[in-house]
Residue, then its C-alpha position, 0 to 999 in steps of 0.5 A: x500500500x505505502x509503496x503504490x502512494x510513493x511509486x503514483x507520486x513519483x511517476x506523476x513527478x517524473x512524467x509531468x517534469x518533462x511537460x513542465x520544461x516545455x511549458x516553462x521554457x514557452x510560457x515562463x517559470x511564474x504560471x507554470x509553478x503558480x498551476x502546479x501549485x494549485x494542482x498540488x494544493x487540490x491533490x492535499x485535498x483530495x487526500x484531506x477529505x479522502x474516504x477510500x484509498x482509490x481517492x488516496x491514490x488520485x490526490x497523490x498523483x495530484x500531488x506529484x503532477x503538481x510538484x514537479x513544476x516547482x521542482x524543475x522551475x525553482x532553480x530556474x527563477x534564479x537563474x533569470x534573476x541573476x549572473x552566474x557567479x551570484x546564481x553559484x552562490x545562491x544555490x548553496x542557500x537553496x540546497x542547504x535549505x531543502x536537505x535541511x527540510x528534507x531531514x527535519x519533514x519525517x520528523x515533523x511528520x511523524x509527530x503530526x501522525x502520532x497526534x492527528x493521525x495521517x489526515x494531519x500529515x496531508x493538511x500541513x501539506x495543504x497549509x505549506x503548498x497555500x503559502x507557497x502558492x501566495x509566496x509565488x504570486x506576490x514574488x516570483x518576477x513575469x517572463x515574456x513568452x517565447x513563442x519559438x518554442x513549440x509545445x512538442x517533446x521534439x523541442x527536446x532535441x536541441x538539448x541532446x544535440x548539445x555536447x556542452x548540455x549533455x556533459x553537464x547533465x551527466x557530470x551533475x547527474x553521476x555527481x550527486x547519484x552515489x549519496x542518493x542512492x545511498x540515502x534510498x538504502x540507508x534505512x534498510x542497511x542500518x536497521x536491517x543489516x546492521x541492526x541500527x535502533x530508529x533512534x541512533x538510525x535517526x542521528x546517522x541520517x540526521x549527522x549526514x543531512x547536517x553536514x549537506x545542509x551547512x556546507x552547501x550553505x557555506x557556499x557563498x562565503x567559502x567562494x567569494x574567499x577561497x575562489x571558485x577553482x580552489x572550491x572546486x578542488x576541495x569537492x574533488x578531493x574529499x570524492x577521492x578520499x570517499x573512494x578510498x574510504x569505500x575501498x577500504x569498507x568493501x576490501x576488509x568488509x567493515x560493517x561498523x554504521x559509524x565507520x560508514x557514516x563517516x566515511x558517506x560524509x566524505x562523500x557529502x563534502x565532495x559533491x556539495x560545492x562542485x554541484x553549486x558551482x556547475x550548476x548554473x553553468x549547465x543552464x547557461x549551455x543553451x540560454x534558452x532551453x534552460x527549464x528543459x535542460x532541468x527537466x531532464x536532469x531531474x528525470x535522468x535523476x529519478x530513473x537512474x535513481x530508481x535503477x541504481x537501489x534495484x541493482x543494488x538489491x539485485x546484487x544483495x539477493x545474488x549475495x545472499x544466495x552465494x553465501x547460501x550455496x556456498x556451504x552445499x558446494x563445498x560439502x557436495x565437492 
């Protein structure tokens, strides 16, 4: 049940992105993220008053419809309201801000099931998406219309042509793709495989998102003193000494979660400012395709994502049954 609400609203969020960067790029970021709010917002209700799980369902496709022009538009605002090296800076607030919330949302949430219930989760979700909206009435700037881009999928087809886009699609995407893939099993790793409490669970996922958090805040500081290069360097370095690290976990079979955290930290350090710095860069590789180039990086993300935790529980199966197989074979031999 709880994996069919999440798998409706994520392929809502992953069908309809590719719909909003082509809306964004034609009509502007404001109406599509102030219509997707209101799809969003009608979604909540629809899970607010629902009296059956079909209307569950319904209101969680609303939902990710709805999102996903605020996901793939939102990093676009900045980018038509200013340069690149200020964009650069601003994405380590926009960043840090959304791990902090993605980490502090499941504790909130939690304790609004225990006092009201599941209905109580999905009215805050109405409370935050009608600030939201007005927020972006009253704020978000209007754009021309471009009235060279068609509504047509093949309007994609620029940006695949385009070896600077797609080297730094993929270059963000392979990024930032271990610590999600990561943070997708880290629930079953620690309190499955390691026997991890929820409680100590809860502070390992927390330290992680701490960290991402103050360093992609950081950003703006570390680059105006340290320069963008050296910060760049910084991230590449801190990815080689998580590769090491991970070495070292797998060859000597280190099962300890907090040699592990510590060692997924290093990772966390590595990705956070080289994404804040390329990203900007990848949406000036076609100035006017910019919510499009979003679109696909965020359901390249979503996909490979999604593959990468079912290779991952491939991979621990197949263990599993060689582990199980090998004391036949050996008494067979």
């Amino acid at each position: 049940m709880t994996e069919l609400l999440l798998g409706v609203n994520l392929t809502a969020y992953c069908i309809t992105s590719l719909i909003v960067g082509n809306l964004g790029d034609r009509y502007g970021r404001r109406p599509i993220i102030i219509l997707g709010l209101l799809i969003f917002n009608l979604g909540s209700l629809f899970c607010v008053f629902a009296n059956n799980y079909a209307a569950i369902l319904f209101g969680r496709f609303l939902q990710g419809c709805g999102i996903s022009s605020v996901a793939v538009l939102v990093y676009i605002v900045l980018a038509d309201i200013y340069s690149v090296q200020e964009q650069q800076r601003f994405m380590g607030i926009l960043n840090g801000t959304i791990a902090l919330s993605m980490a502090i949302a499941p504790v909130i949430g939690s304790y609004v099931n225990l006092f009201w219930g599941w209905r109580g989760n999905f009215v805050l979700l109405l409370i935050v998406g009608l600030i939201s909206l007005i927020l972006g009435i009253l704020f978000i700037p209007k754009r021309e219309v471009n009235t060279k881009i068609r509504i047509s999928l093949k309007e994609y087809i620029p940006i695949f042509k385009s070896p600077k886009a797609i080297y730094y699609i993929l270059t963000m995407i392979f990024l930032a793709q271990g610590y999600w893939i990561f943070i997708g099993i880290a629930p079953i790793l620690y309190m499955q495989d390691l026997g991890v409490t929820l409680e100590y669970f809860g502070l390992y996922q927390g330290a992680m998102a701490a960290l991402f958090s103050i360093m992609s805040f950081s950003s703006g500081y570390c680059f105006k003193k340290f320069g963008i290069k050296n910060c760049f360097y910084f991230g590449v370095i801190f990815i080689i000494l998580f590769l090491l690290g991970n070495s070292i976990l797998v060859v000597y079979n280190i099962n300890n979660p907090l040699t592990i955290t510590i060692v997924t930290l290093l990772l966390s350090l590595g990705v956070i400012y080289p994404i804040n710095i390329l990203w900007p860069l990848l949406l000036e590789a076609i100035p006017d395709g910019k919510a499009r180039m979003t679109a696909i990086f965020t359901v390249a993300r979503l996909i490979l994502t999604a593959f990468g935790l079912q290779l991952v529980g491939f991979l621990t199966v197949l263990l599993l049954l060689l582990a199980l197989l090998y004391p036949v074979l050996h008494y067979l031999g």
